[in-house]
C-alpha positions as CSV (number, residue, x, y, z in Angstrom):
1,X,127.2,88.5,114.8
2,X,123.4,88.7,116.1
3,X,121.8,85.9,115.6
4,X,117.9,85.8,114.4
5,X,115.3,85.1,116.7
6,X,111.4,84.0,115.9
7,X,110.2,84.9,119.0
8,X,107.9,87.6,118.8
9,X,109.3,91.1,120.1
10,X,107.8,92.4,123.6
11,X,107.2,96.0,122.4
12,X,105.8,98.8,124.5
13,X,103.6,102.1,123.2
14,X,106.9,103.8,122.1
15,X,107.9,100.9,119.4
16,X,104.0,101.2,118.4
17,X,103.7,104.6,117.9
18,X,107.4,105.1,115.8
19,X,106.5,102.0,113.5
20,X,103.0,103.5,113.1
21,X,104.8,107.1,112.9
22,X,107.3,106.0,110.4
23,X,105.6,103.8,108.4
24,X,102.7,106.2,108.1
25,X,105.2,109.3,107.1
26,X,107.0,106.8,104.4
27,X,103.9,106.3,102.9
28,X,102.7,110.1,102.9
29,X,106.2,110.9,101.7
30,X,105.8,108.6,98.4
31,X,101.9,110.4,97.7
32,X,103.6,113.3,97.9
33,X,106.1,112.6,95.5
34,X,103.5,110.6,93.3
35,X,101.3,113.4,93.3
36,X,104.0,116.4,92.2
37,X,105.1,114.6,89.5
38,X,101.4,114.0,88.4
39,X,102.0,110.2,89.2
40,X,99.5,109.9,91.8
41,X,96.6,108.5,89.7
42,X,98.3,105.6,87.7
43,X,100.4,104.2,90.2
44,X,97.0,104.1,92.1
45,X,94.7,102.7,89.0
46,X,95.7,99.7,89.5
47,X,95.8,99.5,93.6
48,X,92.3,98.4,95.3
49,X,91.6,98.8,98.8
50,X,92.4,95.7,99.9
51,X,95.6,95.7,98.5
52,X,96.5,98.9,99.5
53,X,95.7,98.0,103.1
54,X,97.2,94.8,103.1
55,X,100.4,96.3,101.9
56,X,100.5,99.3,104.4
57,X,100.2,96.3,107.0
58,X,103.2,94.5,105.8
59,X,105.1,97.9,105.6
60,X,103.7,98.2,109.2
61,X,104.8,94.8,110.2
62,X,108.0,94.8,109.4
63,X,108.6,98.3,110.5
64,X,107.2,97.1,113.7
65,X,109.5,94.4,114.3
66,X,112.6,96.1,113.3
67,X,112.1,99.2,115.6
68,X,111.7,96.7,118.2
69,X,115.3,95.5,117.4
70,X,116.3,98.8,117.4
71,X,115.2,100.3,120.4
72,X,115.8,96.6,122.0
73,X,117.8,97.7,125.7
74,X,117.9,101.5,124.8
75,X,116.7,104.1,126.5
76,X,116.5,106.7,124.7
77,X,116.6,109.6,127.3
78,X,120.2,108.5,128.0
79,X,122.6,110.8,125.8
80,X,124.8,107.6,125.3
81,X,122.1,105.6,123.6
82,X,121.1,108.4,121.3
83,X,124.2,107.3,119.4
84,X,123.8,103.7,119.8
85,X,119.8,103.8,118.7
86,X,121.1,106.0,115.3
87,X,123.5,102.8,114.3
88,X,120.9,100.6,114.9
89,X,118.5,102.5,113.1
90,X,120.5,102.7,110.3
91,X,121.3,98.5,110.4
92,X,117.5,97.6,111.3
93,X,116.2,100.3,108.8
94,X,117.9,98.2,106.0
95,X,116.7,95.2,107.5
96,X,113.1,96.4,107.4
97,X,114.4,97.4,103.6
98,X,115.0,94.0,102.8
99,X,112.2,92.3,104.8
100,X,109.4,94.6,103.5
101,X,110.5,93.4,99.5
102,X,110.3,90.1,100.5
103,X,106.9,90.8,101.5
104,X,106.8,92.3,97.9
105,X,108.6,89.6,96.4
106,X,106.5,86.6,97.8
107,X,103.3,88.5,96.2
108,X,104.6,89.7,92.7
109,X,106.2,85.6,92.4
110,X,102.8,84.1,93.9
111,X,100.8,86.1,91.2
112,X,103.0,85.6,88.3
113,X,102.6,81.9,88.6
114,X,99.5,82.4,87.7
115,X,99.3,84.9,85.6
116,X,102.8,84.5,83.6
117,X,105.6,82.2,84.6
118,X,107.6,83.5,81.8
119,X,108.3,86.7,84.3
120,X,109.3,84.3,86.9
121,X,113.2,84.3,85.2
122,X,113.4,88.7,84.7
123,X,112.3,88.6,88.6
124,X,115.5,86.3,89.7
125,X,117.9,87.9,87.7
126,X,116.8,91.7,89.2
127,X,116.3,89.9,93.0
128,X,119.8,90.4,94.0
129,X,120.2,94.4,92.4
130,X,116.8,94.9,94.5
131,X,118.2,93.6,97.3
132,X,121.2,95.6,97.3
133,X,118.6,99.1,96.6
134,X,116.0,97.6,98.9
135,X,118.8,97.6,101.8
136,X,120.6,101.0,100.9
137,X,117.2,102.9,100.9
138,X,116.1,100.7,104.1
139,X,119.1,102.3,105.5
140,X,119.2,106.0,104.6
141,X,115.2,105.9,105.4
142,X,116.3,104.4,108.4
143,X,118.7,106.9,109.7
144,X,116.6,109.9,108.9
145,X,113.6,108.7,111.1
146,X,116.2,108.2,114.0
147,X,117.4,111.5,113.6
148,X,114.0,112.7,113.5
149,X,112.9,110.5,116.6
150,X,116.2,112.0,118.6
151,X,115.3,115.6,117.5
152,X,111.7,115.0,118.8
153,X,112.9,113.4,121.9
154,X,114.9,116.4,122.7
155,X,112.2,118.5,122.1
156,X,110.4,116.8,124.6
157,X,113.1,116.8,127.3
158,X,113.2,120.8,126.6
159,X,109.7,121.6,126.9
160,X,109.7,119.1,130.4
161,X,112.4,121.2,131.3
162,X,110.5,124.9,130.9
């Protein structure tokens, strides 16, 4: 089993640009659905700037670090690691899951303190069944984005080609 590291990854332009790529399309994906289902403006009512920025940077961060792990030792223009980056996208996207509700959790539990402890006991007993959707959606969000990165990636080994 991999053990965790704290030292920072040494990430290039490509882990950059997919963690700003994904995390940016995982955000336009949820407008999107917020807005066809006439959501858009009360899930927003109560989101200012700040807050809104400072979450799209932990979504960012963690994003960032877990592509890191996934692309860590692949190159991806090597047919063999195409299949080796989609597992790892998969394990690492429900890492990222599970790290980005943290993120979540750490803010909802710092501001209910203050606000109402009494919601402090509701939060632990839904923790683990958020876990457990956090990871699964990590995942399947995950794999999609590597597929999409792999179909891209031949796309551009095509059109070098022509």
């Amino acid at each position: 089993m991999a053990r965790a590291r704290l030292v920072a990854p040494q990430g290039g332009l490509v882990e950059w640009s997919l963690a700003t790529f994904h995390a940016s399309a995982f955000v336009l994906a949820i407008v999107f659905f917020l807005y066809s289902r006439d959501a858009l403006g009360p899930a927003l009512g109560g989101l200012n700037t700040l807050l809104g920025l400072a979450l799209f940077v932990a979504l960012w961060a963690t994003t960032y670090l877990t592509t890191c792990r996934a692309l860590e030792g692949i190159d991806l223009l090597r047919e063999g690691d195409c299949v080796l980056f989609a597992r790892r996208a998969f394990r690492w996207g429900a890492a990222n899951g599970i790290a980005f509700l943290g993120v979540l959790g750490v803010v909802l539990i710092a501001s209910a303190v203050f606000v109402s402890p009494s919601v402090l006991l509701p939060a632990l007993f839904v923790a683990p069944f958020a876990l457990v959707i956090s990871a699964a959606v990590g995942a399947v969000v995950g794999a999609l984005f590597s597929a999409i990165d792999l179909a891209l990636v031949a796309l551009a080994r095509a059109l070098a080609e022509v």
